[in-house]
C-alpha positions in Angstrom: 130.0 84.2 113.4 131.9 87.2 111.5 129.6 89.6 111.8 131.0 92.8 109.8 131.0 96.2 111.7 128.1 97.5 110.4 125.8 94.5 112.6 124.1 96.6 115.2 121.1 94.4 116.7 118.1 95.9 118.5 114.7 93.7 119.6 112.5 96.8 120.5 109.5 95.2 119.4 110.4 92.0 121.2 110.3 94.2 124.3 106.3 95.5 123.5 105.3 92.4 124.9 102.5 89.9 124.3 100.2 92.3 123.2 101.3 92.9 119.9 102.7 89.1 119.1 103.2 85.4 120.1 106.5 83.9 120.4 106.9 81.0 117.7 109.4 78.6 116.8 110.4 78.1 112.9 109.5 74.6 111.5 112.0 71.6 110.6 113.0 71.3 107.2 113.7 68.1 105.4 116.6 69.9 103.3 118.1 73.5 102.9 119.8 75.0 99.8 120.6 78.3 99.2 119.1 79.5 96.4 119.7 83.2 96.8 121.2 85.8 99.4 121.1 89.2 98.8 125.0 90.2 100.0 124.6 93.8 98.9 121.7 93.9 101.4 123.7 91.7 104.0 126.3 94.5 104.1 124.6 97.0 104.9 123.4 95.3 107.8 127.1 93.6 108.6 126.1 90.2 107.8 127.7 89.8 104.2 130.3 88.4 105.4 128.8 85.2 106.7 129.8 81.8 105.3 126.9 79.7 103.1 126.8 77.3 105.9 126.6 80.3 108.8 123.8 82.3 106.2 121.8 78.8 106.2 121.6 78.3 109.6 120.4 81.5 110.5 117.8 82.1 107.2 117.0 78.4 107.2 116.8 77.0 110.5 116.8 80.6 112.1 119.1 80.0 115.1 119.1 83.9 116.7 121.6 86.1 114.9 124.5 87.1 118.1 123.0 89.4 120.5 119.9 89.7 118.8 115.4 88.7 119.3 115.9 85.3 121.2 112.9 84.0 119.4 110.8 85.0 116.5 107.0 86.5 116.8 104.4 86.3 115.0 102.5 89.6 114.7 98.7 90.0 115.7 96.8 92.1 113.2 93.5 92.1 111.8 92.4 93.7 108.1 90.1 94.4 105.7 90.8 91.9 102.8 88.7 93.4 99.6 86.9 95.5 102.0 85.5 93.0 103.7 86.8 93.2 107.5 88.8 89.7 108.8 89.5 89.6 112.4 91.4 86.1 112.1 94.2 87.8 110.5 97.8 87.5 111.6 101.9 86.4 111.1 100.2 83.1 109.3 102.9 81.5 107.7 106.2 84.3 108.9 107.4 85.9 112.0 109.7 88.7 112.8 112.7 87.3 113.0 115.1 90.0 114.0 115.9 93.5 114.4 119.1 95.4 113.4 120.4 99.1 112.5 121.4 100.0 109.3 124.4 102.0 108.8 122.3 105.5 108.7 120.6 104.5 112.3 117.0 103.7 110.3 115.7 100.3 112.4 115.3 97.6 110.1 113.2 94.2 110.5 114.6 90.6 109.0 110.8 89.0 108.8 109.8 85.5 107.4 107.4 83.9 104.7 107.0 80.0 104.7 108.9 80.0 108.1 105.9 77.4 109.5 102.9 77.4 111.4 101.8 80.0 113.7 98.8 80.6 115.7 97.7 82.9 113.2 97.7 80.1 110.0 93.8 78.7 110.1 94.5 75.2 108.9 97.3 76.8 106.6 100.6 74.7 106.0 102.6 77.8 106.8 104.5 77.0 104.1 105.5 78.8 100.7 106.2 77.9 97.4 110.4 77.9 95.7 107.7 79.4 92.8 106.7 82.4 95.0 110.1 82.9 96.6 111.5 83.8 93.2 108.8 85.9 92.2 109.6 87.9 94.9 113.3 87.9 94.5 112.1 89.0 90.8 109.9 91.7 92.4 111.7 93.0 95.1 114.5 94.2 92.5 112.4 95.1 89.8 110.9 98.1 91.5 114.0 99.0 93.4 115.2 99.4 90.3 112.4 101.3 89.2 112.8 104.0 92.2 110.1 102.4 94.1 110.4 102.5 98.5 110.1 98.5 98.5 111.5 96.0 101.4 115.3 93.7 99.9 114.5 89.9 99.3 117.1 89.3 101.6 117.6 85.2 101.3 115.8 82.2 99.3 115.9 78.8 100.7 114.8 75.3 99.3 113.6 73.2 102.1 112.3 70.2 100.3 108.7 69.4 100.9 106.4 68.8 98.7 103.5 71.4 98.6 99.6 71.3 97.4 98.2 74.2 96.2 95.0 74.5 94.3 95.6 77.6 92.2 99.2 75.5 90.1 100.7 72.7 89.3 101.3 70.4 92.2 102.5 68.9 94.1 105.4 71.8 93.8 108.4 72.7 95.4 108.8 74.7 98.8 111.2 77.5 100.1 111.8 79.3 103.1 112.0 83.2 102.4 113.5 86.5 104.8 113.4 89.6 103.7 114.8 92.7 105.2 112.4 95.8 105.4 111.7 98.9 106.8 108.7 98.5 109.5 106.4 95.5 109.4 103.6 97.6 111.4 100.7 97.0 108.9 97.8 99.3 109.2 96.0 96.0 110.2 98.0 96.4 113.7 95.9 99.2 114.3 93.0 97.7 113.1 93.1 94.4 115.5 93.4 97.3 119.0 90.9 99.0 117.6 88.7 96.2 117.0 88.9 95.5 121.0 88.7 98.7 121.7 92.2 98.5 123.7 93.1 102.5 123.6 95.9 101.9 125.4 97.8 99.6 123.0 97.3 102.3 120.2 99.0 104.6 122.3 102.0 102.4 123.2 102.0 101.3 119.0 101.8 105.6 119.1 104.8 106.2 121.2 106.8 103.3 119.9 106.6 104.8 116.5 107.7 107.7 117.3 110.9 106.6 118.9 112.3 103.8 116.5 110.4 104.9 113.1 109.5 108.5 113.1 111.0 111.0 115.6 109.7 113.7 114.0 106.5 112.8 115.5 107.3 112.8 119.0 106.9 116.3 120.1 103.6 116.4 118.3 100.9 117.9 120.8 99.0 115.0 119.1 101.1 112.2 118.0 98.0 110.4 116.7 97.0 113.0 114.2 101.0 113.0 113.2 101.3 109.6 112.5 98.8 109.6 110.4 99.7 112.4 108.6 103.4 110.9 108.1 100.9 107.5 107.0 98.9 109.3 104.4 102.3 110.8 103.0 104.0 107.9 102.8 100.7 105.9 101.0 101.0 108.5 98.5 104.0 108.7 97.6 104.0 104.6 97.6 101.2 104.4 95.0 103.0 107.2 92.7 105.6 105.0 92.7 103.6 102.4 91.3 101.9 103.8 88.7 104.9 105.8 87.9 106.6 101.7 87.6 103.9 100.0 85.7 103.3 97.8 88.8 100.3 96.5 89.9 100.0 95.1 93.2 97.1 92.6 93.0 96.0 92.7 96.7 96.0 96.4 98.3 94.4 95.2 101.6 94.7 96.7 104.9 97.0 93.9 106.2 99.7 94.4 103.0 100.4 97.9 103.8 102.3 99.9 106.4 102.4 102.9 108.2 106.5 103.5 106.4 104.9 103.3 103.1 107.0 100.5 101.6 106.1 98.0 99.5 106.5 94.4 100.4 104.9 90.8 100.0 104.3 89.9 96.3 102.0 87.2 95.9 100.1 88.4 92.7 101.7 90.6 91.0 102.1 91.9 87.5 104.2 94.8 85.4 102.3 96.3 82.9 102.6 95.1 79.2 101.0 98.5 78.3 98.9 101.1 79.6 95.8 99.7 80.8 93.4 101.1 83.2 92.1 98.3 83.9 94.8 95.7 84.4 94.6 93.5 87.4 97.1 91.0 88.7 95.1 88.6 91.0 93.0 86.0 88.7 90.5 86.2 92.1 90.0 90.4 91.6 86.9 89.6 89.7 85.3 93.2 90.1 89.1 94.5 89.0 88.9 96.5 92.9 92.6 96.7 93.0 93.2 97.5 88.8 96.3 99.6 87.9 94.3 102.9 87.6 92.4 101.9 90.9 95.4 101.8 93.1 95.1 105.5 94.4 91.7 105.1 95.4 92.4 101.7 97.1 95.7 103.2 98.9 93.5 106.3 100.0 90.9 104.3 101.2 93.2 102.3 103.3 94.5 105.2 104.6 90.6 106.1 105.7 90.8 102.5 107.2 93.4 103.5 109.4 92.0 106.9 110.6 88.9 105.0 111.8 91.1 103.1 114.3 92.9 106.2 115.1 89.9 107.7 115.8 90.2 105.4 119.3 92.4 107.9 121.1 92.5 111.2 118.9 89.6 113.5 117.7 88.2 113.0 113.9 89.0 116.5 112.6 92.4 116.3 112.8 92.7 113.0 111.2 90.0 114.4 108.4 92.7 117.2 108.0 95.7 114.4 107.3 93.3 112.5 105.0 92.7 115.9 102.6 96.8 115.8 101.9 96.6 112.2 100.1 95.9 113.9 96.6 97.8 116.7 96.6 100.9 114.3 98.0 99.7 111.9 95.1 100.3 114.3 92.4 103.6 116.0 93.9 104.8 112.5 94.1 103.8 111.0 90.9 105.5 114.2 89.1 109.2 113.3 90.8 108.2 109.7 89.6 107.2 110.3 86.4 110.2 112.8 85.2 112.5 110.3 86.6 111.0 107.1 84.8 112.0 109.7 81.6 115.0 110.8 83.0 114.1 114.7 82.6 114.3 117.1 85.7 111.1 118.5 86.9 110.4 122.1 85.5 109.9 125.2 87.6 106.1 125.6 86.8 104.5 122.4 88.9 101.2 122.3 86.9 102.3 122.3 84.3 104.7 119.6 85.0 101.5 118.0 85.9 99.5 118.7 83.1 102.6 116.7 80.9 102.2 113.7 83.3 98.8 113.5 82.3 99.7 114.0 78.8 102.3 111.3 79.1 99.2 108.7 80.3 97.3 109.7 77.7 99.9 109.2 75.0 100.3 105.6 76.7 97.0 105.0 76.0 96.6 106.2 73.4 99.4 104.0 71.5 99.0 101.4 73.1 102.6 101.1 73.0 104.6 98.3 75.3 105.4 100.3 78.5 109.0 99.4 79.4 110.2 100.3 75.8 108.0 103.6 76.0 110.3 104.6 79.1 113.3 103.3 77.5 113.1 105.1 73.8 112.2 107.9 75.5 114.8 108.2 78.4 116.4 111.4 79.1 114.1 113.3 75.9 116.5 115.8 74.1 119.1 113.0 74.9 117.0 110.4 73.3 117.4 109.6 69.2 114.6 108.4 69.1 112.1 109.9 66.3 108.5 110.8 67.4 106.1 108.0 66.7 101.8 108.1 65.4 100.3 110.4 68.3 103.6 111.0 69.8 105.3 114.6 68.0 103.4 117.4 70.1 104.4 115.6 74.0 107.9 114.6 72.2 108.9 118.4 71.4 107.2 119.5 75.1 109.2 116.3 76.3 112.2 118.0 75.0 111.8 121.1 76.4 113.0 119.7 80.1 116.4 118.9 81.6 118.0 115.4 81.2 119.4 114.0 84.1 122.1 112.7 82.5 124.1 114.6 79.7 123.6 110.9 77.8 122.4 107.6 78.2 124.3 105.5 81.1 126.4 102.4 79.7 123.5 100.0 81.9 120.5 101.6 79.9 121.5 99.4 77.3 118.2 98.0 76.6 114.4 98.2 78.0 114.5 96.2 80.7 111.3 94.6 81.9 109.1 91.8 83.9 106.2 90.2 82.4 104.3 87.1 83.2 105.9 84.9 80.4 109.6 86.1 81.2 108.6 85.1 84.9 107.1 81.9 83.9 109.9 80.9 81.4 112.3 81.7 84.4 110.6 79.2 86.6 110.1 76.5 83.9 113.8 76.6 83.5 114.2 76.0 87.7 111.5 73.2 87.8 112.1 71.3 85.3 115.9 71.4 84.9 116.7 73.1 87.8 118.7 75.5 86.0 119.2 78.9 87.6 121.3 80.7 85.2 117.9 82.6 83.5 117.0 84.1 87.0 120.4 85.1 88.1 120.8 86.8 84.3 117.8 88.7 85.1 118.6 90.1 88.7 121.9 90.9 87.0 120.0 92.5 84.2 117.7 94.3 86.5 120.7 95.5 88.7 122.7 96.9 85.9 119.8 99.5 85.4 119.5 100.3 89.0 123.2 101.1 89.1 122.8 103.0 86.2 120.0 104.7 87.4 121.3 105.4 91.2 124.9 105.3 90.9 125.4 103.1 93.8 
């Protein structure tokens, strides 16, 4: 296969042993078209340069990449799912597929969702809808494009079986997904060791950290309590991202987040329409646990969650120490996210940089404004034409007060670009009942103009 030279493969985890996963084999689909590959993501990996037919048979019938994990494994974890604990938790319906080095050394994962039954899938179908596979194609480049640390849809693939689900219309179409990410140990990884009290399995998750992930660990006299200091930084600065985005998660459990603080799996999901506190994106999140403005105390508490398995091989104090830097990390982060949503460098004075990000939510609020065209009219402030509107003339003149980024607008900030439910919706309509594609390949071309814009690369 023409691998480009970028392709580096690795299989560390592979090498843990059966600890930590189960070897699994993908299942047989009836059909596979390629509905979408990701080539800027492929290239930075060296696979880009793979044919359709070469891309299919190793993200649709996963035949090992040259060199690389011989077969896939499905990760043991356990979690807390609403803060309820689940020890039958695991890889239910994905595996880790492979393992490869991107071109700045960082060791990335290709893992799986609807790859087919595992041990882990408790009378599931292992299965995933075409419906969530482009959700998450839609997700994945939304808040990339919104400065957010998430993990690269890396490949959609149509693999024609019917599926039954009980929450949409069915029977419905099915897909195979892969995307490419940056760590798949959840906190629930922890939480499964600690669970059987194995102390030495934390450790060995400890030390392999620290070599692949975060060498700055590694001559910690207590790599526990460094770990999860790095963990509690990267939450942080994860959730600031979030709120700083106008995305709401929908399920913050213990199993959907790791230790590299980035974002991945989007099952419910929703972008904000406009600021409210109280927004939820799962239609089961009855007690609104995981709301938009909740998401800092769910992340944090996670974060606790961890510490408690930690707590296995390390003394409390020190991990009580890393837990106190959440909210100060929090704010620090949500400031650089903030002033870059508005395009405005931050100011010299951090509070009161902070003090005009709380403004900023409160003039949200307070308008009631839609949120993507808030960030939009306002881009860049003294840059910005745009005249001050009911209950926004005091924050628009301290607004103007800071740098812009940019000296004017960038040619791919065109227009507000955003993702609600009914563009999403309309987007799939189109695929399922005409198959046309042409509305979601305008909107990751849409959505990629603005990250280019916004990134320059």
């Amino acid at each position: 296969m023409p691998v480009s030279d970028p392709y580096r493969p690795a299989r560390p985890f592979a090498e843990l042993g059966p600890t930590f996963s189960d070897p699994v084999s993908a299942a047989e689909f009836p059909k596979t078209v390629l509905r979408y590959r990701n080539d800027r993501a492929a290239a930075s990996v060296g696979l880009d340069t793979l044919t359709d037919a070469e891309w299919i048979d190793h993200f649709g019938r996963f035949t090992p990449l040259p060199d690389g994990m011989e077969q896939p494994r499905a990760l043991r974890y356990h979690g807390h799912q609403f803060r309820h604990y689940n020890p039958d938790l695991g890889d239910g319906r994905g595996f880790l597929f492979a393992q490869l080095r991107a071109r700045d050394g960082r060791l990335l994962d290709l893992s799986t969702k609807g790859s087919g039954q595992t041990p882990y899938s408790r009378a599931g179908d292992g299965r995933l809808t075409l419906k969530g596979g482009v959700r998450e194609v839609l997700a994945a480049a939304m808040l990339e494009s919104r400065g957010v640390s998430t993990s690269k849809t890396f490949s959609l693939i149509e693999t024609g079986e019917p599926l039954i689900r009980g929450d949409e219309p069915s029977p419905t179409r099915s897909a195979v997904l892969v995307r490419l990410s940056h760590s798949h140990l959840r906190f629930g990884v922890f939480q499964r060791h600690a669970f059987h009290r194995d102390a030495e399995a934390i450790t060995t998750l400890i030390d392999h950290i620290a070599e692949y992930y975060i060498p700055d660990i590694a001559g910690a006299s207590d790599r526990a309590v460094a770990l999860m200091g790095h963990a509690v930084r990267n939450m942080a600065h994860l959730t600031a991202q979030w709120m700083a985005a106008g995305f709401v998660h929908g399920v913050l459990n213990t199993d959907n987040v790791t230790v590299m603080g980035e974002s991945f799996d989007y099952g419910p999901y929703r972008f904000l329409p406009a600021f409210e506190p109280g927004f939820t994106a799962a239609y089961f999140d009855h007690s609104g646990l995981y709301a938009f403005a909740r998401q800092p105390e769910a992340a944090f508490w996670n974060c606790r969650a961890l510490a408690a398995s930690l707590s296995l091989v390390t003394e409390e104090e020190g991990l009580i120490d890393a837990l106190r830097e959440f909210e100060d990390a929090y704010q620090s982060a949500l400031r650089i996210a903030l002033f870059a949503r508005l395009g405005i460098r931050p100011g010299e004075d951090q509070a009161d940089d902070l003090e005009f990000v709380r403004e900023t939510y409160s003039v949200l609020e307070r308008t009631k404004q839609p949120w993507e065209p808030f960030f939009h009219r306002w881009f860049g402030g003294r840059a910005s034409e745009a005249d001050a509107g009911e209950g926004e003339g005091d924050w628009a003149a301290r607004l103007r007060r800071y740098e812009p980024v940019f000296p004017t607008r960038p040619a791919g900030l065109s227009g507000a670009c955003d993702l609600l439910y009914d563009e999403i919706e309309a987007i799939w309509e189109a695929i399922d009942t005409r198959d046309d594609w042409q509305p979601l390949t305008d909107k990751v071309i849409q959505i990629e103009a603005q990250r280019v814009a916004l990134f320059q690369n």
